[in-house]
N, C-alpha and C positions, 0 to 999 in steps of 0.2 A: 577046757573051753570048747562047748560045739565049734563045727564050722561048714560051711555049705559046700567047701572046696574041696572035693575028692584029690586032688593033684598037688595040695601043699606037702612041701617038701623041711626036713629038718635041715640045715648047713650046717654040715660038722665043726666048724669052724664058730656057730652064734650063729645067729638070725635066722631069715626066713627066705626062700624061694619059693617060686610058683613052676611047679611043672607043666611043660608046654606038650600038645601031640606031634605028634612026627607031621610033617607038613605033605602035605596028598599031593601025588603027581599028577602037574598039570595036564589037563590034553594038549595035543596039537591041532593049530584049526587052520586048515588051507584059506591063504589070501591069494590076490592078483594082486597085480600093477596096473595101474592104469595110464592111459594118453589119451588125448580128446584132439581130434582133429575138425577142424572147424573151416567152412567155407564161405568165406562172407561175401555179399556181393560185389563189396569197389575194396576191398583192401584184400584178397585171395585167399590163400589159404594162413589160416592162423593154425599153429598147436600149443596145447597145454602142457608144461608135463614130459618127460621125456624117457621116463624108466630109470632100470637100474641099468640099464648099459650092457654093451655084448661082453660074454664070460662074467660076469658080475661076482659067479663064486671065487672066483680063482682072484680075483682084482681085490675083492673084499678082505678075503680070507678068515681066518679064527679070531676071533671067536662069534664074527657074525655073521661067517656064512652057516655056523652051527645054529646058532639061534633063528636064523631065517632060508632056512633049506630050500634048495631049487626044486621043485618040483613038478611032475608033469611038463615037464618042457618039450617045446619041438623049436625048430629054427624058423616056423612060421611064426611066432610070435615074435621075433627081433623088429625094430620098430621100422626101420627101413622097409620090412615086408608088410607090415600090414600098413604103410601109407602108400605101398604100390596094389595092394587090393582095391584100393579107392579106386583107379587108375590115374595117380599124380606120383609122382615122383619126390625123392626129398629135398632135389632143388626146387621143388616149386612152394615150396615152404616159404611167407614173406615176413613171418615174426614167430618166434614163442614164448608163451604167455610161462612164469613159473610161480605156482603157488608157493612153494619152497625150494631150500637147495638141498636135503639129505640128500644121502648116496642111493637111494631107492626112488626119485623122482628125477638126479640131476644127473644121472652117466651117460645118459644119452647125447648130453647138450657137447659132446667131442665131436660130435658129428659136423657140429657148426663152428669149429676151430675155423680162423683165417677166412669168415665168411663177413660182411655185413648185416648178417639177419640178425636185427634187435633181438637182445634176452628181455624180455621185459619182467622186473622183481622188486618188490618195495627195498628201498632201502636200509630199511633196519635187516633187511633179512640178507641182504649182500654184505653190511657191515659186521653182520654179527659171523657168519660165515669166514667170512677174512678174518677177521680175528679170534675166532676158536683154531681153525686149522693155525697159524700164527706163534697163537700163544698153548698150542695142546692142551686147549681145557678142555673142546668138544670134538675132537677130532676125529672119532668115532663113528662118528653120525656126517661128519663135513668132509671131501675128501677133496687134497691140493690139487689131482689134476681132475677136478670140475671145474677150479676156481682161478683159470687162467687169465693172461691179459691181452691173449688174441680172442678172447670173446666179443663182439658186440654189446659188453653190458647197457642196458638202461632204465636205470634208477629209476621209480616214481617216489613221494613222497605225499604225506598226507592218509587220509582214512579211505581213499578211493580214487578210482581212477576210469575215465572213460575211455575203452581203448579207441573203440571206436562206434559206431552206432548199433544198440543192441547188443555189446558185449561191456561186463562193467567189471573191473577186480575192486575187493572191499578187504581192508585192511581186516584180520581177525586173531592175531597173536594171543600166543599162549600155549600151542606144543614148539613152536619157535618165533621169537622176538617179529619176523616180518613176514610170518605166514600170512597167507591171503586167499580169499577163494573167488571162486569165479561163477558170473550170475551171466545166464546167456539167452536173450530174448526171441523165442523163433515164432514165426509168422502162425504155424499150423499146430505145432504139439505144447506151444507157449514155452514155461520162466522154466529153464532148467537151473540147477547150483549146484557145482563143481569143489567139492570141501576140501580136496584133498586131505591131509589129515590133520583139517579142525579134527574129524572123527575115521577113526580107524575103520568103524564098521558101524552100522546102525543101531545096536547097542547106545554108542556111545551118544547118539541125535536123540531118540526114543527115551533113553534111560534116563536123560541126563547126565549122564556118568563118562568121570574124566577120564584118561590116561594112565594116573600111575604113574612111575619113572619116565615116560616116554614123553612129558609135559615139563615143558619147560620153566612156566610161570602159571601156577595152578590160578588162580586169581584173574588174568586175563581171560584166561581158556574160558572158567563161567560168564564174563561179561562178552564176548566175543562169541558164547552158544546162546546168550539172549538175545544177541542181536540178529542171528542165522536163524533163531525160533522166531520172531518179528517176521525176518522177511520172508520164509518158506510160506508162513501164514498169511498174509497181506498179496501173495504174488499167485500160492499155489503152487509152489516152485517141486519139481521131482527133485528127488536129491540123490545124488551118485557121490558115494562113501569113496577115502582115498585109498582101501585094499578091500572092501566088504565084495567077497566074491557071490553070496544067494543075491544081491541090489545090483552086482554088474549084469549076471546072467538073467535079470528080470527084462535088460531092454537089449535090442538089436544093437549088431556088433558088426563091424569092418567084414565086407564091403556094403553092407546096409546100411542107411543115414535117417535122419531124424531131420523134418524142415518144419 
């Protein structure tokens, strides 16, 4: 019997296999973290987001500070310094806004241990957090001391949220049950949005193209990027990916601001 399959295989045992190639090593492709520090007129300063935290590799450890290597580092990047580049301080911090909680957006939020400053996080995404670290199903990605009870947590609930005038978080789960991004209205340079990682990198907005294992509920993730497609298009919105480092370095950076 012809066959078109160069790579069929006999099984000494009866039947049949399909031989597979060796699987190609991936590259490595440098990301950033991002934080969005925002100055509103009557509520102060707001931030998004708050990094992976100082020593992150050493707090992480194996196998995911392998998988995600530090690199190019200086201690000007720790978050503290670049909101003293602005010239404010991180007490003058009066909320943070969080698209999610992994350990790559939430190590920062120690900083506000024993503070009053609202977290503000949908609630499916606080609940689900608590109970992966809890129950060690996602604990990987969730880590216990982010998810303390001297924080200031505050829930919202629903598909959006006004924080305040001009800044709006929009429920979009689907790399995690209560991710959410952030659509921010400025006078001069207009509709910015803030995806954190609806999309890892611009790939993933462009292509339409998911995650992969990094997706928590594939299914959402598409109805949650039509809806991000709707509003970039209706607003014009620039979009700032949650590690896409060519789309960080496309706009000005700390101590430069955007009005």
């Amino acid at each position: 019997m012809a066959t078109s399959l160069d790579t069929l295989i006999q099984a000494p045992e009866g039947g049949t296999t399909l031989g597979s190639k060796p699987t190609n090593i991936a590259e490595r492709r440098e990301m950033v973290v991002i934080g969005v520090l925002i100055e509103h007129p009557t509520e102060g300063l707001i931030l998004f987001e708050t990094g992976p935290g100082k020593d992150y590799p050493t707090t992480w450890g194996a196998p995911l500070n392998d998988i995600f290597a530090q690199v190019n580092y200086h201690p000007d990047q720790e978050l503290e310094k670049q909101i003293e580049k602005t010239g404010h301080k991180l007490s003058d911090i009066k909320a943070v806004v969080m698209g999610h909680l992994h350990v790559d957006h939430a190590g920062g939020l120690e900083l506000f241990r024993g503070t009053d400053v609202p977290i503000y996080v949908h609630e499916q995404e606080l609940k689900h957090a608590f109970y992966s670290v809890a129950s060690k199903t996602d604990i990987g990605v969730y880590f216990p001391q982010h998810l303390t009870f001297d924080l200031n947590w505050t829930p919202f609930h629903g598909d959006f949220l006004e924080i305040t005038q001009g800044l709006t978080l929009r429920h979009a789960p689907g790399h995690t049950p209560g991710l959410c991004i952030l659509q921010a209205n400025l006078k001069h340079s207009g509709t910015w949005i803030f995806t954190t990682d609806q999309y890892h990198v611009r790939e993933n907005f462009e292509a339409s193209h998911p995650q992969g294992w990094l997706a928590r509920d594939h299914d959402n993730w598409v109805r949650s990027h039509q809806m991000v497609k709707m509003l970039q298009k209706r607003t014009g919105a620039k979009m700032v990916f949650g590690h896409c480092k060519d789309t960080f370095n496309k706009y000005k950076q700390a101590p430069h601001a955007y009005t």
